[in-house]
N, C-alpha and C positions, 0 to 999 in steps of 0.2 A: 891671505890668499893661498899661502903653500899647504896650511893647513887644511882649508878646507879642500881644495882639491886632494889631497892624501886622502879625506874621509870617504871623496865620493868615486876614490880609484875603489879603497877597501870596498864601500860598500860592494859597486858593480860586481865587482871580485867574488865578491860572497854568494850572490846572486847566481851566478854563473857557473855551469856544470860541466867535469870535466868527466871523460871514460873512464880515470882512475873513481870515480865516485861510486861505481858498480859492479866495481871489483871482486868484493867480496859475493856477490849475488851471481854474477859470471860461472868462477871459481868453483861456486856450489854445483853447477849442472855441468860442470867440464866430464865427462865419462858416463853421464847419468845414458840410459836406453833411450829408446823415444817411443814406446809402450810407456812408458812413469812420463815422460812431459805430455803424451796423448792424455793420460789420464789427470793430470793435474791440470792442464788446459784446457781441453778441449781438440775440436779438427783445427789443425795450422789454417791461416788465412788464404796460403799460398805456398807451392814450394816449386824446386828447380831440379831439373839434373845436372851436374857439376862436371865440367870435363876431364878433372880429375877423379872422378869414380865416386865420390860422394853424392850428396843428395842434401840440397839447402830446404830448410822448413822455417816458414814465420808464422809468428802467433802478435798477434796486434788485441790490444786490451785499451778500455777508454774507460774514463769514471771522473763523476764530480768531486767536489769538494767543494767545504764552505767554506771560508775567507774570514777573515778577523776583522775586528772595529773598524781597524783604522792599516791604511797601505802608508808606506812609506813615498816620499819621490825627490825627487832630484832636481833642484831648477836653480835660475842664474840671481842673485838677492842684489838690488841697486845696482845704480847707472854703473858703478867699476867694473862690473861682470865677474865680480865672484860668486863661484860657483858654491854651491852648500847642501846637505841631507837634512831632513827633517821631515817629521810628521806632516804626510798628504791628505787627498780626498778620504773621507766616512765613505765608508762603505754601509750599506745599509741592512739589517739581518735578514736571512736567508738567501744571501750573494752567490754564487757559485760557480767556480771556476774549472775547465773540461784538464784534465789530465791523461797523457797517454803513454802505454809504455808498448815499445814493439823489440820482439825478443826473434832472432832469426839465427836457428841453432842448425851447425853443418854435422852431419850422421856419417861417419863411413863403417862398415860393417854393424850397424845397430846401434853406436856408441855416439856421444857429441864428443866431436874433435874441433871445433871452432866456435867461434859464435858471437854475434855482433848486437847489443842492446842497445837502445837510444829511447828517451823519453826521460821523464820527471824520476829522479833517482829514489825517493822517498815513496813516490808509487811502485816502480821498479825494485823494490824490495819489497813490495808482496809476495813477488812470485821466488822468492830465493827456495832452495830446493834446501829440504827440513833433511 
């Protein structure tokens, strides 16, 4: 029982994304202009004026992907209720799953001086600034 539960703490674990995951992709645009993120993105989705004299700009990005054989999942095996990982439902080819990555970079004098990313970290490093 201790074991398995350890497997499907790890898994979850694994699974699960934290802010440090996009660390390096942040880091990249920290002083970049926003002339080079216009032009690498595209118009922002939305942006703010900042009461601190800055100016907040988001850029929101969506895209598919296709999905492997086979998912994994998580469920309780026999009456004891131990819990276990193992290979789940087939997935069938051409499956496809929506990914998003939303990027909301704060500007003061032309420059990013903040900026808050959230979505799927593995999409979120498309946009890491070269």
């Amino acid at each position: 029982m201790k074991r398995a539960s350890l497997i499907a703490v790890l898994w979850l674990g694994a699974c699960a994304s934290t802010p440090g995951d996009m660390y390096d992709v942040e880091r990249s645009w920290q002083g970049a202009g926003y002339d080079e993120a216009v032009a690498r993105w595209g118009t922002p989705a939305r942006s703010t004026a900042l009461s601190s004299g800055g100016q907040a700009y988001t850029w929101v990005s969506e895209s598919t992907t296709s999905r492997g054989a086979v998912w994994p999942s998580i469920g309780i095996f026999g009456g004891g209720g131990g819990v276990g990982v193992g290979a789940g439902a087939t997935v069938g080819p051409g499956s496809t799953g929506l990914v998003s990555c939303e990027r909301t970079l704060v500007f003061r004098d032309g420059r990013v001086v903040d900026q808050r990313w959230q979505g799927d970290p593995q999409y979120c490093a498309a946009f890491q600034r070269k």
